[in-house]
Each structure stands twice: as structure tokens, then as C-alpha cells.
C-alpha positions in Angstrom: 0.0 0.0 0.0 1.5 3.4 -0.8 -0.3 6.4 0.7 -0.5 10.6 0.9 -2.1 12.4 3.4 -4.7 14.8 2.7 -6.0 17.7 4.4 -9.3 19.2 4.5 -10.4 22.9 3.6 -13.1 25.0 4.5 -16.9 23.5 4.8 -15.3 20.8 6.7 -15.3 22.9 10.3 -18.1 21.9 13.1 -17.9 22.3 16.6 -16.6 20.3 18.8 -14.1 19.0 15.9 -10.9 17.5 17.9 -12.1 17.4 20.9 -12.1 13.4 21.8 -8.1 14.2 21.0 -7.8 17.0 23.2 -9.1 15.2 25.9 -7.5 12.0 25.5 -3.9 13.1 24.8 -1.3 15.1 25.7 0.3 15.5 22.7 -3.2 16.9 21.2 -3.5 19.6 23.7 -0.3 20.7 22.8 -0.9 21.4 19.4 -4.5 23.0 20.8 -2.4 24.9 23.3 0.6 26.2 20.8 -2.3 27.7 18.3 -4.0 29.6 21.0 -0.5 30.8 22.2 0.5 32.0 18.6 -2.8 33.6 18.0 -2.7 35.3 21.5 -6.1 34.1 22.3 -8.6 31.0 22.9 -9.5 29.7 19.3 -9.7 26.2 21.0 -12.7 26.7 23.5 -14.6 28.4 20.0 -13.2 25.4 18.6 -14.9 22.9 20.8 -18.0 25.4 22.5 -18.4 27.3 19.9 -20.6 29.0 18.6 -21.0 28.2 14.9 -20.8 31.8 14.1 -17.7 32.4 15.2 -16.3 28.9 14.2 -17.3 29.8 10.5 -15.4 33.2 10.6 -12.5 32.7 7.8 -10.4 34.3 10.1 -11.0 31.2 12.6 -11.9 28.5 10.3 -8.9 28.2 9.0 -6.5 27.9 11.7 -8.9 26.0 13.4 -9.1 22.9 11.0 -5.1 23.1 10.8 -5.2 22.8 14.4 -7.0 19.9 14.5 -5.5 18.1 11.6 -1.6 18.6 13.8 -3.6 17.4 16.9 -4.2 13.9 15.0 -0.8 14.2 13.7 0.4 14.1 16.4 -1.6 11.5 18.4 -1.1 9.4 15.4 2.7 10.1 15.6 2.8 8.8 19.5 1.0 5.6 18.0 4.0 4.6 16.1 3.0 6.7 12.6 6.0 7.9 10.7 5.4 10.2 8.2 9.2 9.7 6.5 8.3 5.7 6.3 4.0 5.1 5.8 3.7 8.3 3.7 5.1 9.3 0.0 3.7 12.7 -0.3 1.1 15.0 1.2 -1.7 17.8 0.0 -4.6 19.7 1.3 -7.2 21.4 -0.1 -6.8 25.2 -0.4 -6.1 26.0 3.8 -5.1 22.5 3.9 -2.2 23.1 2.2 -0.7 24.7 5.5 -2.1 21.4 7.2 0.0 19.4 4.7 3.4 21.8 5.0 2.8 21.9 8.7 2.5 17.9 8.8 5.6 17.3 6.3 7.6 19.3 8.8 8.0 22.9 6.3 7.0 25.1 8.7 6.0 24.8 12.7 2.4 25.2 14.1 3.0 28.3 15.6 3.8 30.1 11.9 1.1 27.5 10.4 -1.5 29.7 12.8 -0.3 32.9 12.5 -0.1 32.3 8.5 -3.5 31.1 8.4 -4.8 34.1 10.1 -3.1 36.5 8.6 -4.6 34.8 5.0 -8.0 34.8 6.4 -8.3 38.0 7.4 -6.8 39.6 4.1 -9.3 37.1 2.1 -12.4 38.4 4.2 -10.9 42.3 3.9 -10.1 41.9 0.1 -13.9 42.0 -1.0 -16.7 43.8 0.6 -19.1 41.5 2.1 -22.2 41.0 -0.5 -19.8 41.6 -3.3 -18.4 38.4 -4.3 -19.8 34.7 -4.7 -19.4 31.2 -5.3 -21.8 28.2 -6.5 -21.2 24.9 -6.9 -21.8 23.7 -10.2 -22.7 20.0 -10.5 -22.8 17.4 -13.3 -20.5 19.4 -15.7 -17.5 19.0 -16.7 -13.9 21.2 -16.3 -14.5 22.1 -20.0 -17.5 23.2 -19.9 -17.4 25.0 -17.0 -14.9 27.2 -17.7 -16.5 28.1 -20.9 -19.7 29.0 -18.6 -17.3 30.9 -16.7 -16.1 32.4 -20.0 -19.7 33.5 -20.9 -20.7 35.3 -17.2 -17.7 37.2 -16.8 -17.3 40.7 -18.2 -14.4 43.3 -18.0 -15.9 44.6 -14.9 -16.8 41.9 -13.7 -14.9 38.3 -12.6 -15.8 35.1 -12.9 -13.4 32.1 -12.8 -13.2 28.2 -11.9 -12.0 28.4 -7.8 -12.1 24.7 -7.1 -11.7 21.7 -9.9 -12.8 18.8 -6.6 -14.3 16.2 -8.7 -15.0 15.1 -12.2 -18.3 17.0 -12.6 -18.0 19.3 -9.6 -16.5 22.5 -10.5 -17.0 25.4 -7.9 -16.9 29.3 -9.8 -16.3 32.5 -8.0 -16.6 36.1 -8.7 -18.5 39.0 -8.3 -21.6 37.8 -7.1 -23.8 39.0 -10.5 -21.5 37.5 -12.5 -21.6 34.3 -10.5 -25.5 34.3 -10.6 -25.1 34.3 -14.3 -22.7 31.6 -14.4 -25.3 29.6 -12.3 -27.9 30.3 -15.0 -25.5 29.5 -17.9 -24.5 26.3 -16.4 -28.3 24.9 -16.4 -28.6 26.1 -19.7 -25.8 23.9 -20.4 -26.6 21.0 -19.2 -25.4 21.3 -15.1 -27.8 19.5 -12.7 -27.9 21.5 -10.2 -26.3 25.2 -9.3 -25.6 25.7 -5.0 -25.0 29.2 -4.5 -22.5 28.6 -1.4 -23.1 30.1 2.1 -19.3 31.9 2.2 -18.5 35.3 3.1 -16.2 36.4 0.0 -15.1 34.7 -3.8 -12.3 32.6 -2.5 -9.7 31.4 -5.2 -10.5 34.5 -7.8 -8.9 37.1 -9.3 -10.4 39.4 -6.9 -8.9 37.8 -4.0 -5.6 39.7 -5.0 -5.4 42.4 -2.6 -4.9 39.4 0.0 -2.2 37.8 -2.1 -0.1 41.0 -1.7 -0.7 40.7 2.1 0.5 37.0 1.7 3.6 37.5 -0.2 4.6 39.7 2.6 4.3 37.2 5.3 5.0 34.4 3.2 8.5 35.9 1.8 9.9 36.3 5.9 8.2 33.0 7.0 10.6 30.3 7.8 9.8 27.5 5.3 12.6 24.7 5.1 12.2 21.6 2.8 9.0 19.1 3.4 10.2 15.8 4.7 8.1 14.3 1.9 7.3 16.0 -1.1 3.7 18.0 -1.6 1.2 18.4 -4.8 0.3 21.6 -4.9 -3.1 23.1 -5.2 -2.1 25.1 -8.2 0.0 22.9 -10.2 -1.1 19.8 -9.0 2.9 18.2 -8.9 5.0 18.0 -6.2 6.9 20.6 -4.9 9.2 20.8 -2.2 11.8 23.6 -2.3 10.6 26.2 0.2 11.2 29.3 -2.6 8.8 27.8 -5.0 6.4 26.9 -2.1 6.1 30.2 -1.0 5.3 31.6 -4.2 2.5 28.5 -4.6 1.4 29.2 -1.8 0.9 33.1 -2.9 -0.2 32.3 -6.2 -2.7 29.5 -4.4 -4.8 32.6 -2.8 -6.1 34.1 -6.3 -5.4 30.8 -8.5 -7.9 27.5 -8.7 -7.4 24.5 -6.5 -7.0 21.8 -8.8 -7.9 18.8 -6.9 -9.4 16.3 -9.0 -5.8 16.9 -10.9 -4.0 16.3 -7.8 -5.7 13.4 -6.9 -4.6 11.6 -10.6 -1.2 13.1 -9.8 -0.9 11.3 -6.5 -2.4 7.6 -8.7 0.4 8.5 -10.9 3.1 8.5 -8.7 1.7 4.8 -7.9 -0.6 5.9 -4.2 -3.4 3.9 -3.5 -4.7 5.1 -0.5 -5.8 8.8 0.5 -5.6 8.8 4.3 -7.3 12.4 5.1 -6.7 13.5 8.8 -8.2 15.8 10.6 -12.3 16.9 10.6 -14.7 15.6 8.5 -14.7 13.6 5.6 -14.9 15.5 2.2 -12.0 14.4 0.7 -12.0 11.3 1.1 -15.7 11.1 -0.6 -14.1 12.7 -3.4 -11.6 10.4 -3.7 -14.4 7.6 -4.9 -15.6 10.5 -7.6 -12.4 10.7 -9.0 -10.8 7.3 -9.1 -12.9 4.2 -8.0 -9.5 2.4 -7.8 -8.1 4.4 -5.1 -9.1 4.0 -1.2 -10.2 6.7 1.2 -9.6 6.9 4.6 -10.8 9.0 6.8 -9.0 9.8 10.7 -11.2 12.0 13.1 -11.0 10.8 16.2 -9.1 8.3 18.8 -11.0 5.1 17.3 -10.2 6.0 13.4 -6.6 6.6 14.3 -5.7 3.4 16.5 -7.6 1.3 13.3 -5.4 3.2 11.1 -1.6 2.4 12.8 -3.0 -1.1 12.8 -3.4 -0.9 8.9 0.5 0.1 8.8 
């Protein structure tokens, strides 16, 4: 069996997310402990009390599920896991691209956090709330939806492919008129359905650059050394793993497309079987079935899924 881990993005958040490994091991609370001490306040008592509200804040969100991914890390780590020996590469899905560096040993938690917020705060501030969008466009394929994006965009207006997760499950983003006419176009062409999403700005879009500029900055005095294993990159989808090119991936990631599905064939590729996806929830491993029917997804939550797991090894 040759395996990657996988880390989720936003949508996979809920509260109470980690907390069977905060109170079961040391090691976890450690990880809870070192983000609250880098963000200078209590993210983990909104992580586990929340409320939702506050959970669901970008700002929060995303430190919050990179948290929680270390937390199993590490619990799975004092089980016997070695990333250098059970794992070939790693990836994450937009966010969980920090999860992944973070895990592979490219940067520490501590600059994980403080990265994470700094990139959801400059995504929220980038766009005026009301003035961006996203929908999910289901049953069509890349091709066609980027010609539907093609069709609702205008000079003032952007509209652009944010997240290729799954053959025929494309999410768009833009300025929100633009994105409600990409939702009619794709019906017109053949989508099955069009799910305006619940967010609070147009993630993964050209007008997300303001917060790329804010990232750059960050990003170009972070300390980022070489990944003990390599990772596929959102916006490439091949592995990467000098820290130089990273950090501009990892820039370029904020107003470019996350090309999943690609990453995913990447990964079967380079000969992995097996999609182990740590931390909450279990989106990517569902979309591992979409993509590929030969590859297996496994999915590590809690205390349970990780003992069955270092059993597998």
C-alpha cells in the first residue's frame, strides 16, 4: 500500500471538531495549546464550545481545522506513525495546504497559525461582504465550466473556476452578479444542479488579489525549510518541495484555482493507493471515490479511526 495524506479545507469545520483528541492526549492539547498561544487568544474553546458563528469566521476557520489536523498528527505520531516511512507525499485542499506543510515538517504550528490568520483576514478584507460569490456547479464537466465561466464574466466583472474537486463538480467565483449568471448559464448547459454557497467572499479569484499581496509579505519572511516528503500543490497539482517555490505556490494558491481532482490523478500516478485524510470531517476522502474508483479513502477524526489506522500500517 502506498499512501498521501490529505488535508481538509473550509466546509469541513463543526464544533466540537478534535475534541475526543484534546481530551484523551497530551500530545493533542499541545498542538490546541501552541495555536492559541501564537494567535494570543482561545481559538480552541470556539473550537470545541463554539458557537457556529464564530467557528465559520474565515479568520477562525482556517486555523482552526489546521489545528485539529496537527492534533491527530500528532496522536497518530505517539502511536507509532511515521510520516518519513508510511507516507510518499502529502496535499490539502486550499487551507489544507498549510495542514499538509505543517505535517511534512516545512514550517512549525505556531507560523502555520499565524499564516492562516493572517490569510484569512486579508481574504475576508479583500472583497466587501455582498460583493463576491461562489456556487457549486454540478454534473459538468472542467470544460465546460470554464466556458460557462467564460460566458458570465465581463471586464468589470470576474468570474473564474475556484475549485476543480471532482469530475463534474466545479466550484466558480466572482462578483456575485456575475456568479449568478454563471449559475444560469451552467443549467442552460446541461449542469444538474447550481448551489450558491453560504461563504462570506469569492475565494480562489482574481479578486482575491489584494490578499495575495498581504500574503507574499508574510510568506516571503516565514521560515519555510524543505518538506520531509514531497507535496502536490493546489495550483499545479505536482509536487513541490523547495521552500522558494512553495512560497510563491502558496501566494499564487490565494487568487489561482485549486486543482484537486488533478492532484488526486497526480498522486495515482506517482503509484498511491490510499488517500488517508486526517483531521475533521470527511470531504476528501468522498471525493476520492468520484475521481478514481481504484483508489481507497480513509478518513482519521477521532481516537477510534486513528488506532484502526496504525494497525493498517
Amino acid at each position: 500500500m502506498t499512501r498521501a495524506l490529505v488535508f481538509p479545507g473550509q466546509g469541513s469545520q463543526s464544533v466540537g471538531m478534535g475534541k475526543s483528541l484534546y481530551d484523551g492526549f497530551a500530545s493533542a492539547r499541545a498542538v490546541f495549546d501552541e495555536v492559541d498561544d501564537a494567535l494570543g487568544e482561545k481559538l480552541s474553546k470556539v473550537i470545541f464550545d463554539g458557537p457556529e458563528e464564530q467557528l465559520t469566521l474565515t479568520h477562525n476557520t482556517q486555523p482552526a481545522l489546521m489545528a485539529v489536523s496537527m492534533a491527530a498528527m500528532r496522536v497518530m505520531e505517539e502511536k507509532g506513525f511515521d510520516i518519513k516511512t508510511h507516507v510518499s507525499h502529502v496535499a490539502g485542499h486550499s487551507l489544507g495546504e498549510y495542514s499538509a506543510l505543517a505535517a511534512s515538517g516545512a514550517f512549525s504550528i505556531t507560523v502555520a497559525a499565524k499564516l492562516l490568520r493572517t490569510r484569512g483576514q486579508a481574504m475576508q478584507k479583500a472583497v466587501p461582504v455582498g460583493a463576491g460569490a461562489m456556487v457549486a456547479l454540478l454534473g459538468l464537466d472542467w470544460d465546460t465550466a470554464v466556458e460557462v465561466c467564460t460566458k458570465a464574466s465581463s471586464e468589470a466583472e470576474v468570474c473564474s473556476p475556484a475549485n476543480d474537486n471532482a469530475p463534474g463538480q466545479v466550484v466558480v467565483s466572482g462578483a456575485k452578479a456575475a456568479v449568478e449568471r454563471a449559475a444560469e448559464i451552467a443549467k442552460e448547459m446541461g449542469a444538474k444542479r447550481a448551489i450558491m454557497l453560504p461563504v462570506s467572499a469569492p475565494f480562489h479569484c482574481a479578486m482575491m488579489s489584494d490578499a495575495a499581496d498581504v500574503m507574499a509579505s508574510v510568506l516571503s519572511e516565514a521560515d519555510i525549510k524543505s518538506p520531509i516528503v514531497p507535496v502536490i500543490a493546489n495550483i499545479t497539482a505536482e509536487p513541490v518541495s523547495d521552500p522558494d517555490q512553495i512560497r510563491d505556490l502558496l501566494v499564487r494558491q490565494v487568487t489561482g484555482t485549486v486543482r484537486w481532482r488533478e492532484s488526486v490523478l497526480t498522486m495515482k500516478s506517482l503509484g498511491i493507493n490510499q488517500l488517508v485524510e486526517v483531521g475533521a470531517g470527511k470531504v476528501l476522502s468522498g471525493l476520492v471515490r468520484r475521481i478514481d474508483s481504484e483508489m481507497v479513502g480513509v478518513s482519521i477524526c477521532g481516537p477510534e479511526d486513528i488506532d484502526a489506522f496504525v494497525l493498517s500500517l
